[in-house]
C-alpha positions as CSV (number, residue, x, y, z in Angstrom):
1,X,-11.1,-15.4,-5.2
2,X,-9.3,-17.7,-7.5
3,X,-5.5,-19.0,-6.5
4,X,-4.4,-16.9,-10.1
5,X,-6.2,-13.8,-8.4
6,X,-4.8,-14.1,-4.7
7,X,-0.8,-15.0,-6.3
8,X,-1.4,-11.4,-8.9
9,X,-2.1,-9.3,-5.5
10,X,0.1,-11.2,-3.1
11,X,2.7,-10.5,-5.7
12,X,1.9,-7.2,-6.5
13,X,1.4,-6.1,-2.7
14,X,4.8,-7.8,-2.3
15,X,6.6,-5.3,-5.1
16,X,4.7,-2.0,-4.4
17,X,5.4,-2.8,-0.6
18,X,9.3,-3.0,-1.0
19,X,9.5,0.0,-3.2
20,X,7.0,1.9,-1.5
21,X,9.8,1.4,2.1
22,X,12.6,1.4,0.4
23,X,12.0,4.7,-2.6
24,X,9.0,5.8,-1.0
25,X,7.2,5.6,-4.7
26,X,4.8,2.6,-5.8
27,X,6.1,2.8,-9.8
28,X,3.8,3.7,-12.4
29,X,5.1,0.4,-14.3
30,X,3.8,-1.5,-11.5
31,X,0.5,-0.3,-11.3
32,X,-0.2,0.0,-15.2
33,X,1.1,-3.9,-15.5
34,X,-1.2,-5.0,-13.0
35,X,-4.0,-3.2,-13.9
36,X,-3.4,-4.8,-17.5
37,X,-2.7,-8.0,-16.3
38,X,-6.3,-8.0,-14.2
39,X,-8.2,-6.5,-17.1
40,X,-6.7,-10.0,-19.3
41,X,-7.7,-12.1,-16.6
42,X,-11.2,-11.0,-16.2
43,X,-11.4,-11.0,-19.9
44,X,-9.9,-14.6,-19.9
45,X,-11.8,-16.4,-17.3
46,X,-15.3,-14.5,-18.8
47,X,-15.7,-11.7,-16.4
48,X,-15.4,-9.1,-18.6
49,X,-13.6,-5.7,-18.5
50,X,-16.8,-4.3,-16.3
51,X,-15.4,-6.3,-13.5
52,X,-12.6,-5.1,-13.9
53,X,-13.4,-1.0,-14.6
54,X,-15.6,-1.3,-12.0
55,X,-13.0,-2.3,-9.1
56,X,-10.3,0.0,-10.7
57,X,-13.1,2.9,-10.5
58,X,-13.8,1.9,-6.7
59,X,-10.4,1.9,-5.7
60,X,-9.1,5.3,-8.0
61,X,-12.0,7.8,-7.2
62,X,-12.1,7.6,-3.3
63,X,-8.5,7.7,-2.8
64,X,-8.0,10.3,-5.6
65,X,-9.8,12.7,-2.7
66,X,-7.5,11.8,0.0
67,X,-4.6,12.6,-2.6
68,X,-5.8,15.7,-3.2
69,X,-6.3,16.5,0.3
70,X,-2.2,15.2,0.3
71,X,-3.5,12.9,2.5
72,X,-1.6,10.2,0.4
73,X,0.7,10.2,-3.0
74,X,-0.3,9.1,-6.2
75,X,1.2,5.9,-6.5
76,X,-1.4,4.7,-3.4
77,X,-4.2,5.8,-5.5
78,X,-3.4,3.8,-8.4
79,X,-2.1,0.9,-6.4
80,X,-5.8,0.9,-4.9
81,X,-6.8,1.1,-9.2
82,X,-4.8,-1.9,-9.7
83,X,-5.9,-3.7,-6.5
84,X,-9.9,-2.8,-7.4
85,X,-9.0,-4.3,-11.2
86,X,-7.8,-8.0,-9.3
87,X,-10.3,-8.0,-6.4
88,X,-13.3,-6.4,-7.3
89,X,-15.2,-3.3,-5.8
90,X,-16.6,-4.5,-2.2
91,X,-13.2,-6.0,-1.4
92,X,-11.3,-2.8,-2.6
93,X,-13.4,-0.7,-0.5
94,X,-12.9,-3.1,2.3
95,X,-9.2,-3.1,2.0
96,X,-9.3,1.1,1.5
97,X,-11.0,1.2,5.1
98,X,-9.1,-0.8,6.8
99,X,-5.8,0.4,5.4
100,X,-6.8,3.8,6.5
101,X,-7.6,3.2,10.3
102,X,-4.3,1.6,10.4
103,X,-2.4,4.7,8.8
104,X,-4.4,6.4,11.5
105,X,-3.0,4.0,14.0
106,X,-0.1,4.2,12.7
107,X,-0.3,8.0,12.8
108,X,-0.9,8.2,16.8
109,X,2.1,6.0,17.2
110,X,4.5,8.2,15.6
111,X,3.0,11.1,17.2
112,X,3.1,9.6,20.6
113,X,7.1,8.2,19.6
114,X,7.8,11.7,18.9
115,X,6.3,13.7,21.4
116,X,7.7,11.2,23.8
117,X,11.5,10.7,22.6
118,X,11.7,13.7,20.0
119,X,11.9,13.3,16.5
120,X,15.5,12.2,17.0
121,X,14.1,8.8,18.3
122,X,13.1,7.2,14.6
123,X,16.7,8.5,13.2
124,X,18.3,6.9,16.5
125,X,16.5,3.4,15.7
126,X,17.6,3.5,12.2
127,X,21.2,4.3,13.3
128,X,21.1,1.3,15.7
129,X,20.1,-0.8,13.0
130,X,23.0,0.5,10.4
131,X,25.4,-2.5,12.0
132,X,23.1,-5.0,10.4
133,X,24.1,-3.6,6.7
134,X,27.8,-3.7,7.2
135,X,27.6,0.4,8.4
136,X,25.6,1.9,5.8
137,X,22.6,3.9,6.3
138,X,19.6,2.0,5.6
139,X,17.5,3.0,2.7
140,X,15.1,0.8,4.1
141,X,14.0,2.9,7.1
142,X,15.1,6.6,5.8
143,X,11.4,7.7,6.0
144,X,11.3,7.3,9.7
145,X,14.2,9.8,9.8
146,X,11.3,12.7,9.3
147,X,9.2,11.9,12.0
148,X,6.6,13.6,9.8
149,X,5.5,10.9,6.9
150,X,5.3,7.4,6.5
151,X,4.7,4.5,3.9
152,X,1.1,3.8,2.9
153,X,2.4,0.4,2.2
154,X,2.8,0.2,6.2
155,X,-0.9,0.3,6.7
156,X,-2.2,-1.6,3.3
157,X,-0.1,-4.5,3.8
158,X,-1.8,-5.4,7.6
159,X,-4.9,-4.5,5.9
160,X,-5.0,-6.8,3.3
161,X,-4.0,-9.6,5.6
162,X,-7.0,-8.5,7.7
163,X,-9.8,-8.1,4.9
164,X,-8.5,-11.7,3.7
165,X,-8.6,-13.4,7.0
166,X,-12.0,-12.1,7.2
167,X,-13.4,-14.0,3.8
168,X,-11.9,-17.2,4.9
């Protein structure tokens, strides 16, 4: 991957990852710049929009399922469009695997936390951490509060470091 390619994801992993903790949504302005942006690039640098269509495809149609199993929202399968459209459709599909074992990991540690300390414990943590803000509740960490859900971002983000350690 080019250094124009790695900075577009790095800082597009970087926005959906904030506003995925903190709102719980990846914005559709986000994902619809991005995969405009990529389509340009390609276009630009003489890849064509096939290269483009083709990792936006890999990275919509698979996830699309696990959305509509409510698996995941619809902001992760787009953000997996936009990521295809920049990256291209092995790496995608890389980056899709790996960020679902570690949701899955993810998963069994919040099942274990809450089976262990109660569902109480996550909303505890975040409490303990509310002196750091000057006393307000964190928007930061209100997902934890359910016990039930959790960011995709949490599991793409250690996923993408992984798939890119990997190429080096």
């Amino acid at each position: 991957m080019e250094i124009v390619q790695i900075a577009a994801v790095v800082l597009f992993l970087s926005i959906a990852f904030i506003t995925d903790i903190k709102f719980q949504i990846i914005p559709n302005w986000l994902t619809l710049s991005s995969i405009t942006a990529a389509f340009i690039y390609h276009l630009s640098i003489g890849g064509g929009v096939g290269t483009a269509a083709a990792g936006a495809a890999a990275g919509f149609f698979p996830l699309l399922l696990l959305y509509l199993a409510r698996g995941i929202g619809a902001g992760d399968v787009k953000l997996f469009a936009a990521l295809g459209s920049w990256i291209g459709v092995w790496t995608v599909l890389q980056l899709m695997l790996y960020s679902i074992l570690y949701a899955g990991a993810i998963g069994v540690c919040l099942i274990v936390i809450n089976r262990a300390f109660g569902k109480r414990f996550a909303a505890g943590a975040v409490a303990m951490l509310g002196p750091a803000s000057g006393g307000r509740k964190l928007q930061w960490l209100q997902w934890a509060e359910s016990g039930k859900k959790f960011p995709f971002m949490l599991a793409v983000v250690p996923a993408a470091i992984t798939v890119w350690s990997m190429m080096s």
